[in-house]
C-alpha positions as CSV (number, residue, x, y, z in Angstrom):
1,X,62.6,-13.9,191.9
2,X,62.4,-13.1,188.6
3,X,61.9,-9.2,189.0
4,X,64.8,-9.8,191.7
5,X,67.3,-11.0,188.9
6,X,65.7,-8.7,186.3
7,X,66.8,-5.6,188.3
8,X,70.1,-7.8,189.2
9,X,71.2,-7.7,185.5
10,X,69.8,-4.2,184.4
11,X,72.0,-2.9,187.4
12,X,75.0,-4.9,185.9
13,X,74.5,-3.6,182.6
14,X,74.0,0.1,184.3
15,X,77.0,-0.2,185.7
16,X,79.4,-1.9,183.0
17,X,77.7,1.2,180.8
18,X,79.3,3.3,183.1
19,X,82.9,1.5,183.5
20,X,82.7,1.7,179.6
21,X,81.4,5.3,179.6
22,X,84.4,6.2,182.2
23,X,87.0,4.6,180.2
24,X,86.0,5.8,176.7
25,X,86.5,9.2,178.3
26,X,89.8,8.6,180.0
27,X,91.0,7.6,176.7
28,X,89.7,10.4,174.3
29,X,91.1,12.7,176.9
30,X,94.5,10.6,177.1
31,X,95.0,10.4,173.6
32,X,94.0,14.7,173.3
33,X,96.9,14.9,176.0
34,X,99.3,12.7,174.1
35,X,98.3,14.6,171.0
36,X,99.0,18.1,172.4
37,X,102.4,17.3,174.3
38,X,103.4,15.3,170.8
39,X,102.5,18.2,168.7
40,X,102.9,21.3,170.6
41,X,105.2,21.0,173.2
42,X,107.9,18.1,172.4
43,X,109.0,16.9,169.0
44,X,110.8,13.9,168.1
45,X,113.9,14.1,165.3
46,X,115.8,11.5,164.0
47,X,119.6,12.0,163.8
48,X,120.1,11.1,159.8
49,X,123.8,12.0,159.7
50,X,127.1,12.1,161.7
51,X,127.5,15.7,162.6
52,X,127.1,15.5,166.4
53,X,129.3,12.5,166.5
54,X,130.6,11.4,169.5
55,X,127.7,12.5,171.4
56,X,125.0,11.4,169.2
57,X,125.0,8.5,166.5
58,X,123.0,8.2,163.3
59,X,119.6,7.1,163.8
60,X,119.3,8.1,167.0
61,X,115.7,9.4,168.2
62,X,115.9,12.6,170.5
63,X,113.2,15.1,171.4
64,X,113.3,19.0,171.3
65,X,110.7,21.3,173.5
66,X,109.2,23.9,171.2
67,X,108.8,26.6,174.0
68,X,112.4,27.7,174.9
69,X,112.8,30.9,176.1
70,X,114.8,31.9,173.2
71,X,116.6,34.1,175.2
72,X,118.0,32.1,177.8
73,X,119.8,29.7,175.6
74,X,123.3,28.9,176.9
75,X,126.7,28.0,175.5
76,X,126.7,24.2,174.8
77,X,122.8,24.2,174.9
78,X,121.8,21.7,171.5
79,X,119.2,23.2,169.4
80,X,117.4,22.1,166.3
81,X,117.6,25.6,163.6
82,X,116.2,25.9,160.6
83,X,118.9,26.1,158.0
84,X,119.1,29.5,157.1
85,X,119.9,29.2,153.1
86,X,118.9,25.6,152.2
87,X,114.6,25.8,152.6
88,X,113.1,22.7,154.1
89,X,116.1,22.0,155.9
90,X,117.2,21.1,159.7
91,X,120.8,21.6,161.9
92,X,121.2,20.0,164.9
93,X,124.1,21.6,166.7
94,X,125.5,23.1,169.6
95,X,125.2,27.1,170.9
96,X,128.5,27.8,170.7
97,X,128.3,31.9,170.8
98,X,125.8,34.0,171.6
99,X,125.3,37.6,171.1
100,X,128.2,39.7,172.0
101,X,130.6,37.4,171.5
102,X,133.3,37.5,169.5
103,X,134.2,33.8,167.9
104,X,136.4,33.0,165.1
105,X,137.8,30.1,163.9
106,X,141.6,29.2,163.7
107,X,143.5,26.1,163.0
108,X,140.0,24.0,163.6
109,X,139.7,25.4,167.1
110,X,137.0,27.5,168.0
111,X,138.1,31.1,169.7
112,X,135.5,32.8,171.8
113,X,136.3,36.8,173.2
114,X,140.3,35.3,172.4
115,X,139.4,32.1,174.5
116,X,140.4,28.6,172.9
117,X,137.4,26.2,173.3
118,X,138.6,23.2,175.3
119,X,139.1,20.5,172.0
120,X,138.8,17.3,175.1
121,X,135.1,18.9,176.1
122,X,136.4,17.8,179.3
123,X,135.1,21.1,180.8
124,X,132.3,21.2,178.7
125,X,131.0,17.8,179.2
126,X,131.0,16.2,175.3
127,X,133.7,15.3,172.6
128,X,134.5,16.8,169.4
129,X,135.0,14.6,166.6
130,X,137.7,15.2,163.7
131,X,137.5,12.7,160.6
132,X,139.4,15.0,158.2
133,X,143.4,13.9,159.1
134,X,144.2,16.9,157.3
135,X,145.7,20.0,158.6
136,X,143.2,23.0,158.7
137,X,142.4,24.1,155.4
138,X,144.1,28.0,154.9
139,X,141.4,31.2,155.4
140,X,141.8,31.9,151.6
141,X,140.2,28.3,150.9
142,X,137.9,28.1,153.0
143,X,136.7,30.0,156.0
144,X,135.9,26.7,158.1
145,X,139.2,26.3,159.8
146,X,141.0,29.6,159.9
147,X,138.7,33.1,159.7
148,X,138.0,36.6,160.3
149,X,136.3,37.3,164.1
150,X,133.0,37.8,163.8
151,X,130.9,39.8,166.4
152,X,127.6,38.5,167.2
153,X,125.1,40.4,166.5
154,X,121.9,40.9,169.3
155,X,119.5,37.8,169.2
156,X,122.1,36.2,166.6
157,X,123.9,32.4,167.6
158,X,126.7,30.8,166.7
159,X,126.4,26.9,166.1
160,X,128.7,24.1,165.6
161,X,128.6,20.3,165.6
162,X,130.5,18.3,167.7
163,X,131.6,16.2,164.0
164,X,133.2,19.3,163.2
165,X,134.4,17.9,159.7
166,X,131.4,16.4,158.6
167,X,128.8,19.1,158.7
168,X,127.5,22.3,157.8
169,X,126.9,24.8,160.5
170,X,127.6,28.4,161.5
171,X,131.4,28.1,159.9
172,X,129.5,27.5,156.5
173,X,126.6,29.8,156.7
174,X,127.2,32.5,159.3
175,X,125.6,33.3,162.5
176,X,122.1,32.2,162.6
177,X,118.9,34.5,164.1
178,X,116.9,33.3,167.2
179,X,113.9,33.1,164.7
180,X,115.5,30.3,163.3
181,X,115.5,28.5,166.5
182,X,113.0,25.1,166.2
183,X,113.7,23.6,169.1
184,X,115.9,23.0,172.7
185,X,116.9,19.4,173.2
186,X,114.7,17.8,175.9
187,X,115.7,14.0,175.8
Protein backbone atom coordinates (compact mmCIF):
# COMPACT_ATOMS: atom_id res chain seq x y z
CA UNK A 1 0.00 0.00 0.00
CA UNK A 2 2.60 2.02 0.73
CA UNK A 3 4.29 1.88 -2.84
CA UNK A 4 0.53 2.17 -4.01
CA UNK A 5 0.20 5.78 -2.34
CA UNK A 6 3.92 6.50 -3.03
CA UNK A 7 3.25 6.44 -6.76
CA UNK A 8 -0.35 8.00 -5.86
CA UNK A 9 1.33 11.27 -4.69
CA UNK A 10 4.45 11.34 -7.09
CA UNK A 11 1.67 11.22 -9.90
CA UNK A 12 -0.02 14.22 -8.09
CA UNK A 13 2.90 16.14 -7.86
CA UNK A 14 3.76 15.12 -11.72
CA UNK A 15 0.80 16.44 -12.69
CA UNK A 16 0.37 19.78 -10.50
CA UNK A 17 4.19 20.27 -12.04
CA UNK A 18 2.59 20.30 -15.18
CA UNK A 19 -0.77 22.49 -14.52
CA UNK A 20 2.02 24.85 -13.04
CA UNK A 21 4.40 24.37 -16.04
CA UNK A 22 1.23 25.07 -18.47
CA UNK A 23 0.20 28.07 -16.69
CA UNK A 24 3.56 29.80 -16.19
CA UNK A 25 3.75 29.51 -20.01
CA UNK A 26 0.28 30.81 -20.78
CA UNK A 27 1.16 33.70 -18.83
CA UNK A 28 4.74 34.66 -20.16
CA UNK A 29 3.22 34.28 -23.53
CA UNK A 30 0.07 36.44 -22.39
CA UNK A 31 1.88 39.05 -20.87
CA UNK A 32 4.56 39.07 -24.48
CA UNK A 33 1.13 39.50 -26.24
CA UNK A 34 -0.11 42.27 -24.03
CA UNK A 35 3.33 43.74 -24.32
CA UNK A 36 3.45 43.79 -28.08
CA UNK A 37 -0.24 45.00 -28.80
CA UNK A 38 0.52 47.80 -25.86
CA UNK A 39 3.71 48.85 -27.37
CA UNK A 40 3.60 48.26 -31.02
CA UNK A 41 0.28 48.27 -32.30
CA UNK A 42 -2.14 50.52 -29.89
CA UNK A 43 -1.15 53.32 -27.69
CA UNK A 44 -3.03 54.97 -25.01
CA UNK A 45 -3.06 59.05 -24.72
CA UNK A 46 -4.55 61.05 -22.28
CA UNK A 47 -6.56 64.06 -23.38
CA UNK A 48 -4.71 67.00 -21.03
CA UNK A 49 -6.57 69.94 -22.61
CA UNK A 50 -9.91 71.05 -24.15
CA UNK A 51 -9.17 71.24 -27.75
CA UNK A 52 -11.49 68.42 -29.03
CA UNK A 53 -14.26 69.69 -26.85
CA UNK A 54 -17.43 68.54 -27.40
CA UNK A 55 -16.33 65.28 -28.50
CA UNK A 56 -13.72 64.54 -26.06
CA UNK A 57 -13.21 65.98 -22.45
CA UNK A 58 -10.00 66.52 -20.49
CA UNK A 59 -8.68 63.55 -19.03
CA UNK A 60 -10.12 61.37 -21.14
CA UNK A 61 -8.08 58.04 -22.06
CA UNK A 62 -8.27 57.03 -25.86
CA UNK A 63 -6.12 54.77 -27.87
CA UNK A 64 -4.41 55.39 -31.38
CA UNK A 65 -3.25 52.20 -33.78
CA UNK A 66 0.34 52.94 -34.84
CA UNK A 67 -0.09 51.16 -38.33
CA UNK A 68 -2.46 53.39 -40.44
CA UNK A 69 -2.12 53.27 -43.83
CA UNK A 70 -1.08 56.80 -43.95
CA UNK A 71 -2.46 57.12 -47.07
CA UNK A 72 -5.92 56.26 -46.61
CA UNK A 73 -6.69 58.76 -43.94
CA UNK A 74 -10.12 60.40 -44.48
CA UNK A 75 -11.69 63.76 -43.81
CA UNK A 76 -12.91 63.79 -40.11
CA UNK A 77 -10.47 60.76 -39.39
CA UNK A 78 -8.76 61.92 -35.57
CA UNK A 79 -5.04 61.51 -35.57
CA UNK A 80 -2.49 62.03 -32.99
CA UNK A 81 0.65 64.36 -35.08
CA UNK A 82 3.60 65.35 -33.88
CA UNK A 83 3.68 69.05 -33.48
CA UNK A 84 5.59 70.15 -36.22
CA UNK A 85 7.57 73.38 -34.51
CA UNK A 86 7.28 72.78 -30.77
CA UNK A 87 9.76 69.31 -30.27
CA UNK A 88 8.41 66.86 -27.73
CA UNK A 89 5.04 67.82 -28.48
CA UNK A 90 1.49 66.11 -29.44
CA UNK A 91 -1.99 67.36 -31.41
CA UNK A 92 -4.90 65.57 -31.30
CA UNK A 93 -7.18 66.70 -34.02
CA UNK A 94 -9.27 66.11 -36.80
CA UNK A 95 -8.16 65.46 -40.90
CA UNK A 96 -9.83 68.18 -42.05
CA UNK A 97 -8.01 68.48 -45.79
CA UNK A 98 -5.98 66.35 -47.39
CA UNK A 99 -3.86 66.77 -50.40
CA UNK A 100 -5.33 68.54 -53.20
CA UNK A 101 -7.52 70.46 -51.36
CA UNK A 102 -7.92 73.77 -51.29
CA UNK A 103 -9.01 75.05 -47.45
CA UNK A 104 -8.95 78.38 -46.03
CA UNK A 105 -10.29 79.89 -43.24
CA UNK A 106 -12.97 82.70 -43.17
CA UNK A 107 -15.02 84.29 -40.47
CA UNK A 108 -14.11 81.00 -38.20
CA UNK A 109 -15.66 78.66 -40.76
CA UNK A 110 -13.55 76.36 -42.48
CA UNK A 111 -13.79 76.51 -46.60
CA UNK A 112 -12.74 73.32 -48.40
CA UNK A 113 -12.42 73.56 -52.72
CA UNK A 114 -15.13 76.87 -51.84
CA UNK A 115 -17.28 74.38 -49.67
CA UNK A 116 -18.39 75.77 -46.13
CA UNK A 117 -17.78 73.02 -43.48
CA UNK A 118 -21.13 72.23 -41.87
CA UNK A 119 -20.50 74.36 -38.21
CA UNK A 120 -23.70 71.78 -36.55
CA UNK A 121 -21.30 68.61 -37.62
CA UNK A 122 -24.65 67.30 -38.20
CA UNK A 123 -23.38 65.74 -41.48
CA UNK A 124 -20.29 65.03 -40.13
CA UNK A 125 -21.21 63.38 -37.01
CA UNK A 126 -19.31 65.69 -34.06
CA UNK A 127 -19.75 69.34 -32.74
CA UNK A 128 -17.52 72.19 -32.97
CA UNK A 129 -16.96 74.18 -29.93
CA UNK A 130 -16.53 78.13 -29.85
CA UNK A 131 -15.52 79.68 -26.40
CA UNK A 132 -14.15 82.93 -27.79
CA UNK A 133 -17.74 85.25 -28.05
CA UNK A 134 -15.77 87.35 -30.12
CA UNK A 135 -16.18 88.01 -33.77
CA UNK A 136 -13.37 86.43 -35.95
CA UNK A 137 -10.29 88.10 -35.47
CA UNK A 138 -9.39 90.24 -39.06
CA UNK A 139 -6.62 88.21 -41.62
CA UNK A 140 -4.08 91.16 -40.81
CA UNK A 141 -4.23 89.90 -36.98
CA UNK A 142 -4.19 86.76 -37.17
CA UNK A 143 -4.53 84.20 -39.83
CA UNK A 144 -6.77 81.81 -37.54
CA UNK A 145 -10.18 83.14 -38.52
CA UNK A 146 -9.93 84.76 -41.92
CA UNK A 147 -6.86 83.67 -44.44
CA UNK A 148 -5.29 83.16 -47.72
CA UNK A 149 -6.37 79.54 -49.52
CA UNK A 150 -3.89 77.29 -49.19
CA UNK A 151 -3.40 74.27 -51.55
CA UNK A 152 -2.37 71.12 -50.01
CA UNK A 153 0.47 69.92 -50.99
CA UNK A 154 0.91 65.76 -51.90
CA UNK A 155 1.17 63.66 -48.58
CA UNK A 156 0.44 67.09 -46.61
CA UNK A 157 -2.96 67.32 -44.07
CA UNK A 158 -4.83 69.87 -42.78
CA UNK A 159 -5.94 69.51 -39.03
CA UNK A 160 -8.22 71.19 -36.80
CA UNK A 161 -9.85 70.69 -33.37
CA UNK A 162 -13.20 70.50 -32.78
CA UNK A 163 -12.44 73.48 -29.68
CA UNK A 164 -11.65 75.55 -32.44
CA UNK A 165 -10.76 78.56 -30.01
CA UNK A 166 -8.81 76.86 -27.65
CA UNK A 167 -6.01 75.12 -29.57
CA UNK A 168 -3.20 75.17 -31.75
CA UNK A 169 -3.52 73.30 -35.00
CA UNK A 170 -3.03 73.58 -38.74
CA UNK A 171 -4.53 77.41 -38.54
CA UNK A 172 -1.40 78.12 -36.37
CA UNK A 173 1.28 76.09 -37.87
CA UNK A 174 0.39 75.18 -41.45
CA UNK A 175 -0.31 71.98 -43.13
CA UNK A 176 1.30 69.22 -41.52
CA UNK A 177 3.33 66.14 -43.47
CA UNK A 178 2.16 62.47 -43.24
CA UNK A 179 5.51 61.74 -41.43
CA UNK A 180 4.23 63.60 -38.68
CA UNK A 181 1.33 61.24 -38.38
CA UNK A 182 1.67 59.14 -34.69
CA UNK A 183 -1.29 57.62 -34.72
CA UNK A 184 -5.27 56.92 -36.00
CA UNK A 185 -7.80 56.83 -33.23
CA UNK A 186 -8.82 53.20 -32.42
CA UNK A 187 -11.03 53.65 -29.15
Amino acid sequence: MSRSSSNQEKEKREKIKSILKQAGIGLVIGTCIAFIIRFFLFFPFTLETKEMLPTFSPGTRVYFSRFVDRSNLYLGDLVLVKHPTQKGKVVFSRISGKPGDTVQMKNKTLFRNNNPEENSGSGAGFILQFEDKRGPFPASFSGRDNGEPIILKDRDYFLLCDNRDSCSDSRDFGPVPIENILGKLFW
